[in-house]
N, C-alpha and C positions, 0 to 999 in steps of 0.2 A: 687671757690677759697677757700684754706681752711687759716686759721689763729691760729697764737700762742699767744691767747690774752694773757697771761701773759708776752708776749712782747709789748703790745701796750701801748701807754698812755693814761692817762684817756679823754682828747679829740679826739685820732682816736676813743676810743670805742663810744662816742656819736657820733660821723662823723657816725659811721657804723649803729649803731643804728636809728640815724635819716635818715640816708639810706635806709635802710630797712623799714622805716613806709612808706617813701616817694613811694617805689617801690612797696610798698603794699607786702612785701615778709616778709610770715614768720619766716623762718629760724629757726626753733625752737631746733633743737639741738644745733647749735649753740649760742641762745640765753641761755640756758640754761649755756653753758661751759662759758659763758663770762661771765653769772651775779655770777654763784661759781667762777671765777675767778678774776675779777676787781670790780665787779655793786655792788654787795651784800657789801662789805666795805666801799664805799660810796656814797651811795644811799643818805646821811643826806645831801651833799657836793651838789648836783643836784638840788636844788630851784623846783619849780614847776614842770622841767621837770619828776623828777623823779615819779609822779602820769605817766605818759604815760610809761613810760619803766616798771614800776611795771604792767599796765595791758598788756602791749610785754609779761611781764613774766608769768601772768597766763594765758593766752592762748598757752603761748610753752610749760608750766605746762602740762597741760591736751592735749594736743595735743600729748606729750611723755609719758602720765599715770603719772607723778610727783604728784601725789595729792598730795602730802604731802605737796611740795615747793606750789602749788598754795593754800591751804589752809592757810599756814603762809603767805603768799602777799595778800590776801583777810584781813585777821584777819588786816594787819597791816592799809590796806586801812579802814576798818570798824574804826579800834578805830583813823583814821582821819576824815573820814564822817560818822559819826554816822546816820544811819535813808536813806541813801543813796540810790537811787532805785538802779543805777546802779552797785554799792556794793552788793544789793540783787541780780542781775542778776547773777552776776558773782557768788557767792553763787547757785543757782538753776544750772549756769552749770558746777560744782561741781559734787554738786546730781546727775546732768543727765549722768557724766562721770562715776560716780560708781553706775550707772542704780540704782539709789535710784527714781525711775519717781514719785510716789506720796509727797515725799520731796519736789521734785522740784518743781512739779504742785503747792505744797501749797503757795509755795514761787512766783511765777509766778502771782499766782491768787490773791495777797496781791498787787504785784506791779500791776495790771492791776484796781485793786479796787481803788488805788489811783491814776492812772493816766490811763483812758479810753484811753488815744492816745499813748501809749508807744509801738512802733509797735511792737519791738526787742522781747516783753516780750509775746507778741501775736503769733510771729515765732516761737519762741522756746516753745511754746505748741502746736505748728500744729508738730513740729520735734520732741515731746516727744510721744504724741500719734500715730504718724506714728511708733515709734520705738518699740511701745508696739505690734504695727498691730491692732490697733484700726481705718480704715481705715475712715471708717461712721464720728467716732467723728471728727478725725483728717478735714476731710471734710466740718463739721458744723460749727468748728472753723475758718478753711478759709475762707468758705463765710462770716460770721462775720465783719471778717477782713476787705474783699475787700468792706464791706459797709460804713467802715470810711476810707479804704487809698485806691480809686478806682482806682487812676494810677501806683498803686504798679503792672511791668511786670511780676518780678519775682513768683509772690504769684498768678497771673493768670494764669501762665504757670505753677506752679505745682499744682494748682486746677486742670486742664485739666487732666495730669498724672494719679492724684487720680480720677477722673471720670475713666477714661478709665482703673482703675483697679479694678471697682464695675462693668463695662461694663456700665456705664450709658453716651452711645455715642453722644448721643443730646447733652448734656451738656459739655459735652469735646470741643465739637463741638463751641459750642458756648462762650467758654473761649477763644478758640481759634479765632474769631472772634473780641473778642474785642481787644486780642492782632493784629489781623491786623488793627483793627481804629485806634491803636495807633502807628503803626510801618506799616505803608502799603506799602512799598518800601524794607519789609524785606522778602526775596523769600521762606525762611524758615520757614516761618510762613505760605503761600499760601501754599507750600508742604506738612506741617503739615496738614491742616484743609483738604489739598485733600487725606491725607491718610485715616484720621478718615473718611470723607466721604465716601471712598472707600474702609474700613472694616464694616461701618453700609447694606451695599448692596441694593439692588433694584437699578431700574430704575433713580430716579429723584437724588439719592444718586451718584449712579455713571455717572450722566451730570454735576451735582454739582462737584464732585471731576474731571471731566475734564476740566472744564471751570478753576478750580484753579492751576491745573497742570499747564496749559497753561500759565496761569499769572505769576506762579512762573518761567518760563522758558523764559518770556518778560523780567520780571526782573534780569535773570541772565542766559543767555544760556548755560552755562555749569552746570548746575542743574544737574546732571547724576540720582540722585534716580529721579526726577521730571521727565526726561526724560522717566524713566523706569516706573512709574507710569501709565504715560501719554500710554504708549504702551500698559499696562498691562488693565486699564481700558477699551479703548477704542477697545480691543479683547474682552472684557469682551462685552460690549456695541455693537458690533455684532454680539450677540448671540444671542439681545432680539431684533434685527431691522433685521427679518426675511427675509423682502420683498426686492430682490436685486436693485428693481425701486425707493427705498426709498430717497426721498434726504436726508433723516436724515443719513441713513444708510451711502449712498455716502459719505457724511461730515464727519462722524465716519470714513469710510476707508480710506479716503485720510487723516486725522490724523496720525491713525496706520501706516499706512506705512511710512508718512513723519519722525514718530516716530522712527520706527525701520532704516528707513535711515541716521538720523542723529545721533542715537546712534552708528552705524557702522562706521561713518563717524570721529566720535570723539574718538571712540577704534583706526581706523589707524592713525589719526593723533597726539594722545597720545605717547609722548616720555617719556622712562624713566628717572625716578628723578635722581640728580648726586647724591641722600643719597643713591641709591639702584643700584649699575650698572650693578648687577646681574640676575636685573626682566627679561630680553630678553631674555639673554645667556642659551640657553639650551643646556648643557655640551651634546658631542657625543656618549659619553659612554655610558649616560643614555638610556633603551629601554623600552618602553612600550609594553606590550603586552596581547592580549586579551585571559585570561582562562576559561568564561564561555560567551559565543554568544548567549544569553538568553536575552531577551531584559524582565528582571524584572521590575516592575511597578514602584516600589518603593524599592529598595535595601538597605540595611540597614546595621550598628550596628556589623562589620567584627572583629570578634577577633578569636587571633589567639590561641590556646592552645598544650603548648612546650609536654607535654606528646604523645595526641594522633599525631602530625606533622599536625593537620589540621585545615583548616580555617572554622569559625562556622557564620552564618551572617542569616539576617531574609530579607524577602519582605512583609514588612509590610499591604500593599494593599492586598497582594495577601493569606494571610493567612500562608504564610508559612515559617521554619527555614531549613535551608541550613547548610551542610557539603564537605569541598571540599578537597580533600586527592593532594597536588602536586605532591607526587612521584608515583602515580599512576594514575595521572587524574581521581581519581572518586567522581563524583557530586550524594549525595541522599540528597532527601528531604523528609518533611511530612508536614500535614496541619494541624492546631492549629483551634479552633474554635472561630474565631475571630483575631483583630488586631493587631500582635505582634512586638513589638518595639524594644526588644535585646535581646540577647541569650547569658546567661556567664555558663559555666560547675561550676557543684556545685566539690568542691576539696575532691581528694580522690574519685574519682568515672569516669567513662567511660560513665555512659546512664540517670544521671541525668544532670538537667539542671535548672537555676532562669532564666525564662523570665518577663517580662512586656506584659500582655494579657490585651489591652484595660486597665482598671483602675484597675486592679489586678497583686499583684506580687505572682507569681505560682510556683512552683517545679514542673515541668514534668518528666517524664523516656520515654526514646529514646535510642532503640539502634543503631542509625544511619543508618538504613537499608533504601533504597528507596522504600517510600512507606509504614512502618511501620510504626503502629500507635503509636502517642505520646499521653501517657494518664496524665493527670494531678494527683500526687501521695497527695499534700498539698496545701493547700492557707493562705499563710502568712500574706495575707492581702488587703483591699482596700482602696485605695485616690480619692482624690477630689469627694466623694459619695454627690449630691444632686446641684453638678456646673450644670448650663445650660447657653448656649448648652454645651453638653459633651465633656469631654478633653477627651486624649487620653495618655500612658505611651509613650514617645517617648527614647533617647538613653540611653543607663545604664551600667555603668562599674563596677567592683570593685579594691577597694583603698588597699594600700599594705599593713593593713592587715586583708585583705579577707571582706569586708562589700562591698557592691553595693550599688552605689549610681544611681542613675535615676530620671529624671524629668519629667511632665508632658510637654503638650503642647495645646492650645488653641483649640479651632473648628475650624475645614476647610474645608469649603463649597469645592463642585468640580471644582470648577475656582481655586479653588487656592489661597481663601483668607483667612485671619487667622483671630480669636479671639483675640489680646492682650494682656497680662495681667494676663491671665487667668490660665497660669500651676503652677507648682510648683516642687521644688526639692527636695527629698527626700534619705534619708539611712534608709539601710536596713540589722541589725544587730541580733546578739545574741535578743538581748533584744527586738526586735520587730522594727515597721518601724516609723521613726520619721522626723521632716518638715524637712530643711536646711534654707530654704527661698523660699517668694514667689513672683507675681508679673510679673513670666516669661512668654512670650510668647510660644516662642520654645526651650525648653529645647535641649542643645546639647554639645560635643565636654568639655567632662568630661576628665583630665587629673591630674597625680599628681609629684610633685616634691622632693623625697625626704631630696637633699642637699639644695635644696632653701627652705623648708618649705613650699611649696608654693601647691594650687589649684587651677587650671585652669578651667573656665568654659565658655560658649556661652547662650546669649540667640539671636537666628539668627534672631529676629527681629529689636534686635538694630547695626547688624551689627560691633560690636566691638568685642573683645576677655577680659574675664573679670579674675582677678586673685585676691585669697584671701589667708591671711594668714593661714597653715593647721596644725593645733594641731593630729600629725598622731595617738596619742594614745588615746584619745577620738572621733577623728572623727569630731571635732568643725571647722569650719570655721570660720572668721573674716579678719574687714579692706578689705573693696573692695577697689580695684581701677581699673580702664582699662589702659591695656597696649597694643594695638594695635584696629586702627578703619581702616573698608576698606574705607571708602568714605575720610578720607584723605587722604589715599595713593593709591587713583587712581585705587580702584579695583573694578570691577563690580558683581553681585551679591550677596550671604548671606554667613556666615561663617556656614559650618556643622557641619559633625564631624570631630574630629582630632585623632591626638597622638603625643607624645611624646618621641624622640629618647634621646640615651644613654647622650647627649651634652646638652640635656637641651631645646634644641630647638625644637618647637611647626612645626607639617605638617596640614596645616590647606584644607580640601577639601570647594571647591570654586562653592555652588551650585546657578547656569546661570550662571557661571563664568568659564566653562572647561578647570579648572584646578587645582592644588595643590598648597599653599606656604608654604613655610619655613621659619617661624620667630625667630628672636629671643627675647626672651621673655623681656632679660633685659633692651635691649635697644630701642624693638617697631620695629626695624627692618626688611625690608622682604631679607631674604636671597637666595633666589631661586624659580626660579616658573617653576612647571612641567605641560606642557600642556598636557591634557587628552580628546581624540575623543570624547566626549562627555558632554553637556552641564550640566546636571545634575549632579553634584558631589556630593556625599552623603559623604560617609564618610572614613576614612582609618586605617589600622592596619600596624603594622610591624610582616614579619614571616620569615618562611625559616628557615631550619637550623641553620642559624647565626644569626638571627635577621634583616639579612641586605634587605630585599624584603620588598616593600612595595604595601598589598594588598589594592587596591579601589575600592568604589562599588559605583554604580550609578544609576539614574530613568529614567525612561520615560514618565513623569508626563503631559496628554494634558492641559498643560499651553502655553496659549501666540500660542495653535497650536501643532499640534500633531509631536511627536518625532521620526525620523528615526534612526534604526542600525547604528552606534550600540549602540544607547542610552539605558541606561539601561545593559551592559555588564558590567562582573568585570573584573577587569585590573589587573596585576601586573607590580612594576615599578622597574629595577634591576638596578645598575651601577650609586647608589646614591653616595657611599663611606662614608656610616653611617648606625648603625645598631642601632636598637630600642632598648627598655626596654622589659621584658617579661610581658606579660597580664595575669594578677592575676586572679584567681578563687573566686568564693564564697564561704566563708565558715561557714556553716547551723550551727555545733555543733563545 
């Protein structure tokens, strides 16, 4: 509801005010237009209340970048409580707003000296050194912490995170632990501790991460990651119980299968939500159709480039980049030496190309011939040099104007389990190649917004779609927030890659989920979902003459069990009635 505070009286705006503290909502634009419009006149007139609405006001301060306004609401607090811790705090997040972090720390470290139990002042140095990427310290600090406030959840649960992104799994492990003694009836937390169990690996690792699977899904049978957990280990788990006379084995298989039956069991009886009554309806028009019956291991990374009319895409497994001509059907490839993640044509050119080779971003020349060789002409440089075990470049696009951006992605062992934490995102400019951010598991599904400002990103281990603010002339990123998660909305598998058509709306490919959606980005929305013969969804491009074809590429990964045709083919999807954005080139000089 919006309001013309300069029509209220001075009791609706405390009514609202005191509404707002009550519902815990900040409001902060709003707070901001009320207090220049009613608050700030008399504030003298307000008795004691007015200490609580002045600190409403510096946090809507700094929450909108107002420094300035919360700087004068601090000043005015300070010369009422002289000596005030909490006046100091609010002071240091100040500083931490206009990234002054050694200001703040100083001020942080005065109120901690006089008051050992000031927990707030303890937080807000675990969230200043996390934001330097001081991971280790931020880390020392927290345990600290939890040695005076032990039943503090929150500060156990982001201890776990920060383990799990030095990889020190024991100990994620076992935060997570304490948070089940204290909550053992929350299925969310068994889930959690059977994941980390079941990216630490071995044997007694993955009995352990089954037994808690189990319990998270006593505790709430519609657990669906738990569920899929539970399948995925327990295939995992006979691999190492060789002997088919095994009772362990036996116990393990009838697991699995009960697993995979009641995951199926809860896909059909899944009805769509009334916010989306388009998830089922797959329009007539639309056709799917198979253009290469190549069952690729791992297909990859499809862009489309308007010059040459051809779609360029990698098999990452398989060592090699791909060119695929529609109007002629002709497929040539060649083989890279080693693992390559994405293919974007450098601009201005026909047979150059920036890939991602394992932890290098390379210039090769190709002149798309089948079977000629691609020689690497430059090396622009390498990331994550001295990580173990070794990431790997996974998807990479370029931004509109001409820089590639690409991320890493974690180890993954051949079951099919990932590292955490462990990639990272990166641009790739004039000026050389620099972080974005780190932390990612699986770097994916890079897209950009020019009218919203906006950049779209994935990391598919969390399963959400994540979108930041995009400064297009710099390149800078800022302000995450997630604007769409599958596991609320009822979707199964991981988000891949994507794209973005001309409307603004995200085609997100659905890998173990066979199929495509279409969201809209503003409101979280799923608009459409295109089923695709194939479980593995990798990822997808818009091409074709008009933009209006939408190419998808897909794996055959022996996960969970080896893949039949046509897993692993590429598709094209026609008779969407939308046509894409054009896919930018790299541009070197």
């Amino acid at each position: 509801m919006s309001y013309n505070y300069e029509d209220l009286s001075r009791a609706e705006v405390l009514d609202l005010l005191r509404q707002w503290r009550e519902n815990n909502e900040r409001r902060s634009e709003d707070l901001l237009n009320m207090f220049e419009a009613i608050v700030e006149q008399s504030l003298h007139k307000l008795g004691n209340e007015k200490y609580v609405i002045m600190e409403q006001m510096i946090y809507a301060a700094l929450d909108c970048h107002f420094i300035g306004i919360a700087k004068s609401t601090i000043l005015m607090l300070s010369e009422e409580f002289p000596g005030s811790l909490r006046v100091m705090t609010f002071k240091a997040l100040c500083f931490e707003a206009e990234e002054k972090y050694e200001e703040a720390l100083e001020i942080l470290d005065n109120i901690i000296k006089t008051d050992e139990t000031n927990a707030s002042a303890r937080k807000r140095r675990v969230a200043i050194l996390k934001a330097q990427g001081l991971i280790n310290e931020a880390i020392k600090e927290l345990v600290d912490y939890l040695k005076k406030f032990m039943s503090d959840m929150e500060a156990w649960q982001e201890l776990s995170e920060l383990y799990l992104q030095v990889q020190e799994y024991s100990k994620a492990a076992f935060c997570v632990e304490e948070l089940i003694l204290h909550q053992p009836h929350n299925h969310l937390m068994h889930q959690r501790l059977a994941d980390i169990r079941y990216t630490m690996g071995g044997v007694e690792n993955m009995e352990l991460a089954k037994s808690y699977y189990c319990q998270a899904l006593k505790l709430n049978p519609d657990n669906m990651r738990a569920l899929l957990g539970l399948f995925l280990v327990t295939n995992n788990l006979l691999s190492h119980y060789k002997s088919s006379g095994s009772s362990k084995r036996k116990e393990v298989y009838k697991l699995s299968q009960w697993a995979q039956s009641e995951a199926m069991k809860k896909k059909r009886e899944a009805e769509p939500s009334p916010a989306v009554p388009a998830l089922n309806n797959f329009v007539m028009s639309v056709k799917v159709e198979e253009i290469l019956s190549e069952s690729f291991e791992l297909g990859e990374g499809p862009h489309w480039d308007e010059e040459q009319k051809a779609l360029f895409f990698v098999n990452i497994r398989g060592f090699t980049i791909h060119k695929y001509v529609p109007a002629t059907k002709q497929h040539s490839k060649t083989k890279l030496n080693g693992k390559v993640g994405f293919i974007v044509p450098v601009e201005g050119t026909t047979d150059k190309f920036i890939v991602g080779l394992e932890i290098k971003f390379v210039i090769i020349q190709w002149d798309g011939g089948d079977g000629t060789p691609a020689a690497v002409v430059k090396e622009l440089g390498t990331v994550d040099e001295g990580v173990v075990p070794p990431t790997r470049l996974n998807d990479g696009k370029a931004d509109l104007r001409g820089r590639v951006f690409a991320g890493t992605m974690g180890y993954e062992d051949p079951t099919g389990v990932f590292v955490p934490g462990q990639g990272s995102l990166y641009r790739v400019d004039k000026t050389g190649i620099h972080k974005v951010c780190g932390g990612i598991g699986i770097s994916n599904g890079l897209n950009w917004d020019l009218k919203r400002k906006a950049f779209y990103y994935t990391d598919s281990l969390e399963r959400k779609i994540r979108r930041y603010d995009y400064d297009v002339e710099t390149g800078e990123i800022s302000n995450l927030k997630y604007i769409f998660d599958l596991e609320g909305n009822n979707i199964e598998g991981f988000p891949d890659g994507s794209t973005i058509d001309a409307d603004g709306n995200l085609w997100i490919a659905i890998f173990g989920g066979s199929c495509v959606i279409k969201i809209d980005p503003a409101s979280g929305k799923i608009l459409q979902k295109v089923p695709i013969p194939a479980p593995q969804v990798t990822s997808v491009t818009f091409g074709g003459d008009n933009l209006d074809i939408l190419f998808v590429t897909t794996a055959c990964l022996n996960i969970g069990g080896p893949k039949e045709p046509p897993s692993g083919y590429v598709f094209m999807v026609k008779g969407l009635g939308v046509k894409g954005t054009k896919g930018m080139n790299f541009k070197l000089e």
